[in-house]
C-alpha positions, 0 to 999 in steps of 0.5 A, spaced: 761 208 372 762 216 371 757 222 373 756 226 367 754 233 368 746 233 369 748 227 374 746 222 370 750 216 371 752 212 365 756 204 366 760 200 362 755 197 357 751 205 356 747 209 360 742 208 365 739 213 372 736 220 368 733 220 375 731 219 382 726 212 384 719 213 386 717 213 394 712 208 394 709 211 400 708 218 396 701 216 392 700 223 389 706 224 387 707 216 385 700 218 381 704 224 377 710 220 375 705 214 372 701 219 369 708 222 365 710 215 363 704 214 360 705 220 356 712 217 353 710 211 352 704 214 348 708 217 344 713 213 343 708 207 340 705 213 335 712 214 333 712 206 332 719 206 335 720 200 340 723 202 347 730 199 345 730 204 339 728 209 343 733 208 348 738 208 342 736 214 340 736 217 348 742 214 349 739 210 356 738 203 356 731 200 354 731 198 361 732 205 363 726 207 358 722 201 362 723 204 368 721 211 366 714 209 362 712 204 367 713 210 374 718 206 376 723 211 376 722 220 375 726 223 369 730 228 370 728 234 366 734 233 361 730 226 359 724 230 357 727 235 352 731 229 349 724 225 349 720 231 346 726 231 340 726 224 339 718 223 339 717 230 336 711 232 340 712 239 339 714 240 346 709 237 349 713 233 354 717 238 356 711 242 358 711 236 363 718 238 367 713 242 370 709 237 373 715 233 375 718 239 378 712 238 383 713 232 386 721 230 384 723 232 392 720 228 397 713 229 400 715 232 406 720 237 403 714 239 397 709 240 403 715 245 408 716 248 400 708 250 399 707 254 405 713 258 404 712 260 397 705 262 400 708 266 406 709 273 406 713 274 413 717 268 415 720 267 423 726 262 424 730 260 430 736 256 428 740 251 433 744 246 430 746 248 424 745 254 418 738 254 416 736 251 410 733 257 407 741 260 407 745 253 406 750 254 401 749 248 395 756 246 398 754 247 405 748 243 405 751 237 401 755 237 406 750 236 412 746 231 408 753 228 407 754 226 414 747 223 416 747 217 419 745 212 418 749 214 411 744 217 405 746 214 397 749 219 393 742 219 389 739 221 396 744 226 398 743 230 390 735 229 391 735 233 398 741 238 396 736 239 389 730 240 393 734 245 398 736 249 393 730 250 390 727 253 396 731 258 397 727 262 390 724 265 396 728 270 396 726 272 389 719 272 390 715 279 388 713 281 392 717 279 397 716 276 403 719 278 410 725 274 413 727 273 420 733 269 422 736 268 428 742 263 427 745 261 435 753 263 434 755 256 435 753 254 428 757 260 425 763 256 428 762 250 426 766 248 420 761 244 417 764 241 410 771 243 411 774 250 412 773 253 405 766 251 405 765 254 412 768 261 410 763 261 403 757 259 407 758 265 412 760 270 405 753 267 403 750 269 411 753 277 408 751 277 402 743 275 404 743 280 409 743 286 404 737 284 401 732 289 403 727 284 405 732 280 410 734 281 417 739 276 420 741 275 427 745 272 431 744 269 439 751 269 443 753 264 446 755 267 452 748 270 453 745 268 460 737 268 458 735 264 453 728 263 450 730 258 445 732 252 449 727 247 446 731 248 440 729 250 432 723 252 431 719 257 426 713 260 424 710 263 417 704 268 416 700 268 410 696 273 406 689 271 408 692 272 416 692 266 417 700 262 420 702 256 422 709 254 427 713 249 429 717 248 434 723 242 435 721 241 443 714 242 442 708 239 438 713 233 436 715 237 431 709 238 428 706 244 424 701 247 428 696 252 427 691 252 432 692 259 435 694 256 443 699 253 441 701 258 435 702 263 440 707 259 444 711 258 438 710 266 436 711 268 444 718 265 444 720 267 437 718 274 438 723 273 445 728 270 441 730 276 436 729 281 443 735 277 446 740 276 440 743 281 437 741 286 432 742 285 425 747 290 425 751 287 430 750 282 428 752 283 421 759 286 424 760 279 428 759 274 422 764 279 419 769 278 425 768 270 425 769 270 418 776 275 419 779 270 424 779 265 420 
């Protein structure tokens, strides 16, 4: 079996897998993926081709196309455009990438990714590794590489994929207000091997000029700490509402609830006190990187 280059594998007897599994658990994403089945099948019986014709012409197997009309399976957008062609609906399958992009991540990650393409000032302390936001492709590839029990490739690619999407954050306009606070550990840490650690701090540097961005870092040899309780985050939104997390509090939830919302922004606030200014921080993340 080979990978081709929009990931989709292709065996021995043809091509199969333009696409990720459906989570059953995911029922409003579950109901788009059956919608757009439905789409392609419609129009493929108006084409009068049978699916095995049809698979032909897409170069997928016929139970690929199974899978895709019947919800079982999400297609990747390459699999609409090359049904689109096929079919000739005039783009309006393609027009449905959109929809797919919508819930081809797993929910909770849709969800997390909703409330920051609507916050304009984003805090987030981060203990354990590189916050998601400023992972490098390669540097979160590794991450979800090394969970345990093991994530499958197709796993792996769909977290990555998910990750990195995200990050359009910073393209935003206008553009929201971003603060991090990485702990010094997580700049030493060779996650991924030693080429992938100096990319992932190059990309530290590069972020940390935009405008809108303010990195620090927390030293290790500090003897006062606000985040022991470990990573956490609050997004504010326009209307003025927020909501926070915190790893040690609330079971990690998301909590809006303005007694609890001021803990999480109490200690963020003392947190960004306590490290190191973006300036000197931007200087010590050049000199981590120079040791190398």
């Amino acid at each position: 079996m080979s990978v081709v280059g929009d990931g989709t594998e292709r065996g021995d007897g043809g091509v199969d897998e333009p696409g990720w599994e459906v989570d059953p658990d995911d029922e409003p994403g579950a109901a788009v993926v059956a919608a757009v089945g439905r789409q392609i099948k419609a129009w493929r019986e108006a084409a009068g081709m049978r699916a095995a014709e049809f698979g032909t012409a897409m170069g997928y197997s016929e139970d690929l196309i199974y899978k895709v009309e019947g919800g079982r399976r999400i297609p990747r957008p390459e699999f609409m455009d090359g049904a689109d062609g096929v079919l000739g609906a005039g783009g309006k399958l393609a027009a449905m990438k959109a929809d797919i992009a919508e819930v081809r991540y797993p929910k909770k990650i849709r969800e997390l990714a909703k409330l920051e393409a609507a916050a304009v000032e984003l805090s987030a302390y981060g203990s354990h590794n590189i916050h998601g936001l400023l992972q490098t492709e390669e540097y979160a590839r590794a991450l979800f590489g090394m969970r345990r029990p093991a994530f499958s490739q197709d796993e792996v690619e769909r977290l990555v994929a998910a990750r990195v999407a995200r990050q359009s954050i910073f393209s935003r306009s206008p553009a929201p207000e971003l603060s991090f606070v990485q702990e010094e550990v997580t700049l030493r840490r060779h996650l991924g091997g030693r080429m992938v650690w100096r990319r992932q701090l190059e990309h530290l540097l590069e972020v940390s000029e935009l405008r809108n961005v303010e990195i620090q870092v927390m030293p290790t040899s500090r003897d006062e700490h606000a985040g022991m309780g470990g990573e956490m985050q609050v997004l504010k939104f326009k209307d003025g509402s927020a909501v926070g997390r915190s790893e040690g509090d609330f079971g990690s939830r998301p909590v809006s609830d303005p007694k609890y919302l001021r803990i999480v922004e109490l200690r963020c606030g003392i947190i960004r006190a306590q490290a190191l200014n973006p300036r000197e921080s931007r200087a010590f993340i050049e000199q981590v990187l120079g040791e190398t």
